[in-house]
C-alpha positions in Angstrom: 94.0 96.5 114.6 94.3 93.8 112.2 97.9 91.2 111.5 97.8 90.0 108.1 101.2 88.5 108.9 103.4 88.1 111.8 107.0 88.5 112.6 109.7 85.7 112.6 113.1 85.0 111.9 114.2 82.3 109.1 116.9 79.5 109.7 119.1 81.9 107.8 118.5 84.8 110.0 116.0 86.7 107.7 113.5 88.4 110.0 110.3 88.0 108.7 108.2 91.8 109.2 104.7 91.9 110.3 101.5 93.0 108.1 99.2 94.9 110.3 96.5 97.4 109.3 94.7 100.1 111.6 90.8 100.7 110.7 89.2 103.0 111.8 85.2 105.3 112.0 86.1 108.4 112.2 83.4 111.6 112.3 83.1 113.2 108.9 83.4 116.7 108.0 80.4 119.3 107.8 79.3 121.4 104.7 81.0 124.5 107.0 83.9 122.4 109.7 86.9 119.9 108.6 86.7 116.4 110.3 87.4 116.7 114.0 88.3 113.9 116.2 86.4 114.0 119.6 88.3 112.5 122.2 86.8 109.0 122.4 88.8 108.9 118.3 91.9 109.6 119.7 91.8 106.8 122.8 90.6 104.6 120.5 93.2 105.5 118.0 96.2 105.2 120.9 94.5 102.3 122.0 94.8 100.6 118.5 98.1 101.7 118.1 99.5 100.5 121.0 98.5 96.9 119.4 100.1 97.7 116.3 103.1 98.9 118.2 103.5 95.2 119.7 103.0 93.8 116.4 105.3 96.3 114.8 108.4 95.9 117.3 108.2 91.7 117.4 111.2 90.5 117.2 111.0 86.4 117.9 112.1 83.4 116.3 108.7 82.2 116.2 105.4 83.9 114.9 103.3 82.4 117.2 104.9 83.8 120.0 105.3 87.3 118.6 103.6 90.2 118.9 100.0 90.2 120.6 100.6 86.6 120.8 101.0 86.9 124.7 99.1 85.8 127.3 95.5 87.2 127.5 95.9 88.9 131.0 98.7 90.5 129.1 97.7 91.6 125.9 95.8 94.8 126.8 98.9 96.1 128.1 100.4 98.0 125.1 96.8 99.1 124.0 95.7 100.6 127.3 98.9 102.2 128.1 98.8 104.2 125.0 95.2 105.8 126.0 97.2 107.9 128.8 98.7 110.2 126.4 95.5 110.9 125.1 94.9 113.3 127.9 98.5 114.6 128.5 99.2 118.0 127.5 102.6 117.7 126.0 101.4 115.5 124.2 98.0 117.5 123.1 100.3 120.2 122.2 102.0 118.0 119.4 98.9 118.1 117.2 95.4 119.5 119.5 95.6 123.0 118.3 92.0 125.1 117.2 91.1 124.3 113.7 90.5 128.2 113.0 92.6 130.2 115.4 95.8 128.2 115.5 95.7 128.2 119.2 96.5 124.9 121.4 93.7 123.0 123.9 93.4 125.5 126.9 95.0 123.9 129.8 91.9 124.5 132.0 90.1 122.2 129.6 92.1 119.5 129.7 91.9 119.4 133.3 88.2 119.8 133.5 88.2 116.4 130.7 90.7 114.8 133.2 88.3 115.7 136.4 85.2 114.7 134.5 86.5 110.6 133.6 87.1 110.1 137.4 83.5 111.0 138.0 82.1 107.3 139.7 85.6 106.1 138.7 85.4 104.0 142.4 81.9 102.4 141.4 83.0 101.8 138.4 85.9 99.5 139.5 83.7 97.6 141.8 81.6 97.0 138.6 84.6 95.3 137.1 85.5 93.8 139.9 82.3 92.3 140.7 82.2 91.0 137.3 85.4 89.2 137.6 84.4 87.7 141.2 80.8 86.3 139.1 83.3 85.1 136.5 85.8 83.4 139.0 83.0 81.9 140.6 81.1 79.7 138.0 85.1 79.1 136.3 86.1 77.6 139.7 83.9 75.3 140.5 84.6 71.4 140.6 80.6 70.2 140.5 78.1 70.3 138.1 76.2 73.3 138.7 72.0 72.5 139.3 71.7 75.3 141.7 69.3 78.6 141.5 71.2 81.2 139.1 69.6 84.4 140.9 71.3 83.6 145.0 74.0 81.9 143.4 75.0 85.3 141.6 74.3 87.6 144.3 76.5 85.5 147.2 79.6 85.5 144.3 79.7 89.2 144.3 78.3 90.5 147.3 81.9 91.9 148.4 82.1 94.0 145.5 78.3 95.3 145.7 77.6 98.9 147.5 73.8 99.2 146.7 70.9 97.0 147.5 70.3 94.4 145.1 67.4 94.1 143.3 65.8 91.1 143.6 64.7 89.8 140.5 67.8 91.3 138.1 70.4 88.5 136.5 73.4 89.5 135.2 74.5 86.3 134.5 72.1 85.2 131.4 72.9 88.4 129.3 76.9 87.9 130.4 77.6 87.0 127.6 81.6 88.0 127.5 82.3 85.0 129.9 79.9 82.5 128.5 80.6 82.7 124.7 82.8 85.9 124.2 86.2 84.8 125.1 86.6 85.8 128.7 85.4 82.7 131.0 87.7 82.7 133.8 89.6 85.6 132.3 87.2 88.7 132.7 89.7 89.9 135.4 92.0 91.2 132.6 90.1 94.0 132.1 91.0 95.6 135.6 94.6 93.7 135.5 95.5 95.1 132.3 94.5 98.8 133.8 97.0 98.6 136.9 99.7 97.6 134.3 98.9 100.3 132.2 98.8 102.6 134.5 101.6 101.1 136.3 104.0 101.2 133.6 102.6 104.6 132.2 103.6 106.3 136.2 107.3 105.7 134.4 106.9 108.0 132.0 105.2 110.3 134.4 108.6 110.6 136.3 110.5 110.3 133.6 109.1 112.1 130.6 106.3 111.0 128.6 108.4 111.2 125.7 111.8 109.9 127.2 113.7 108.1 124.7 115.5 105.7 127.7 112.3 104.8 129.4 110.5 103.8 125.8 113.4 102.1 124.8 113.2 99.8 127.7 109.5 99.5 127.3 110.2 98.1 123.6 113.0 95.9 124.4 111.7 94.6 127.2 107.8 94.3 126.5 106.7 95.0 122.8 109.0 93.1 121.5 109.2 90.1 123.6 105.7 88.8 122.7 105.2 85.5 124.8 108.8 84.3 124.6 108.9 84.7 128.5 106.3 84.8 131.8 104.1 88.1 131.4 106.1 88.9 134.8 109.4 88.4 134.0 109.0 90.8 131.1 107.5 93.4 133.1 109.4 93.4 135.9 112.6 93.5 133.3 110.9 96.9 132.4 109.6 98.2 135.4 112.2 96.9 137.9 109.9 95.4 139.8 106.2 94.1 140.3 103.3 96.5 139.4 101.2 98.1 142.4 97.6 99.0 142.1 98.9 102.7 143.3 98.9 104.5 140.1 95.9 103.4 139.1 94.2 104.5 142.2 95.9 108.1 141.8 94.9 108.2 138.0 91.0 107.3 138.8 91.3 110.1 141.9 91.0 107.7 144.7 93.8 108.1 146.3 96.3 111.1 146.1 99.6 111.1 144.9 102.4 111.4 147.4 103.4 114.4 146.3 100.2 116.3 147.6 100.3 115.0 150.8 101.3 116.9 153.7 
């Protein structure tokens, strides 16, 4: 997702609409099969869409506080939440249907694609958070750092690690997000941004993934704000209160939902 031009309102109350564009590589059709989207298109579609969506509902008195203009540990939020549908069968039943027979995506298979992305969905998220604690740890300190990279790395993420380390590996020197690609001291986002998402998304879950009230709220309160107020303040205004790392926990299969308890 690409803003030519953001949104603002003129002196004289003219509000200024955004430009944005939505590019995409998609997989090409076959001498004897139309061109399918697999589902890494459509999550990445949703997931670009949900940035155009925050683009496309700005409504500020100031471009540079509209749309994605928000604070980094924030701006993720619209794009990741989209990605949910992407596996939810009402919404697979709007458009997912066999490109010869007509006939919608079995139900067994979409839970079989559900089951299959929680596979190592715990070690995973102590990957990201591991990465995040290496991050924090060279962003926080207050000296000049002359010390050995290797024991240095290992004792600032040793919570997060399972496994034995190996001795000689160095993920610090091909790191390259936190030392030139935009996340130093903010490559916690990545696992932030999925407890909003998932956070917010458990809304529509008990509401209705395509409830009119609940998405209205999420654009008034969220998409539309940009960075004219604290990332907290906004969300809580949606959400009623602060997010919880439960959802995400039940959507990666770690912990069960209250529901299927005894």
């Amino acid at each position: 997702m690409t803003e030519f031009q953001g949104q603002w309102i003129e002196r004289d109350g003219t509000n200024v609409r955004p430009h944005a564009s939505l590019v995409m590589n998609l997989s090409k059709p076959t001498a004897d099969k139309p061109a399918l989207l697999r589902l890494g298109e459509v999550e990445t579609f949703l997931h670009e869409f949900g940035h155009s969506l925050h683009g496309m509902f700005a409504n500020t008195r100031f471009e540079s506080l509209s749309g994605t203009n928000v604070w980094w540990d924030f701006v993720e939020l619209p794009s990741q939440f989209m990605e949910n549908y992407a596996v939810e069968k009402e919404f697979l039943r709007t458009f997912a249907f066999h490109y010869q027979t007509g006939e919608p995506m079995p139900d067994e298979l979409i839970d079989k694609i559900v089951a299959s992305r929680n596979f190592n969905a715990a070690s995973a998220c102590l990957r990201q958070v591991s990465f995040g604690l290496l991050d924090m740890a060279y962003y926080t300190r207050r000296e000049e750092f002359t010390s050995d990279i290797i024991p240095f790395e290992k004792q600032a993420w040793e919570k997060a690690i399972v496994g034995k380390q190996l001795p000689d590996t160095c993920m610090t020197v091909q790191f390259s997000h936190i030392m030139a690609g935009g996340y130093a001291a903010g490559y916690y986002s990545y696992k932030w941004a999925e407890v909003l998402d998932a956070d917010a998304f458990s809304v529509f879950r008990r509401n209705g993934i395509f409830d009119r009230a609940t998405a209205q709220s999420f654009r008034d309160n969220i998409l539309s704000r940009g960075g004219t107020e604290h990332p907290m303040t906004l969300y809580k205004r949606f959400r009623g209160q602060e997010p919880t790392i439960d959802a995400l926990l039940e959507r990666n299969g770690i912990a069960v939902p209250p529901s299927h308890t005894r």
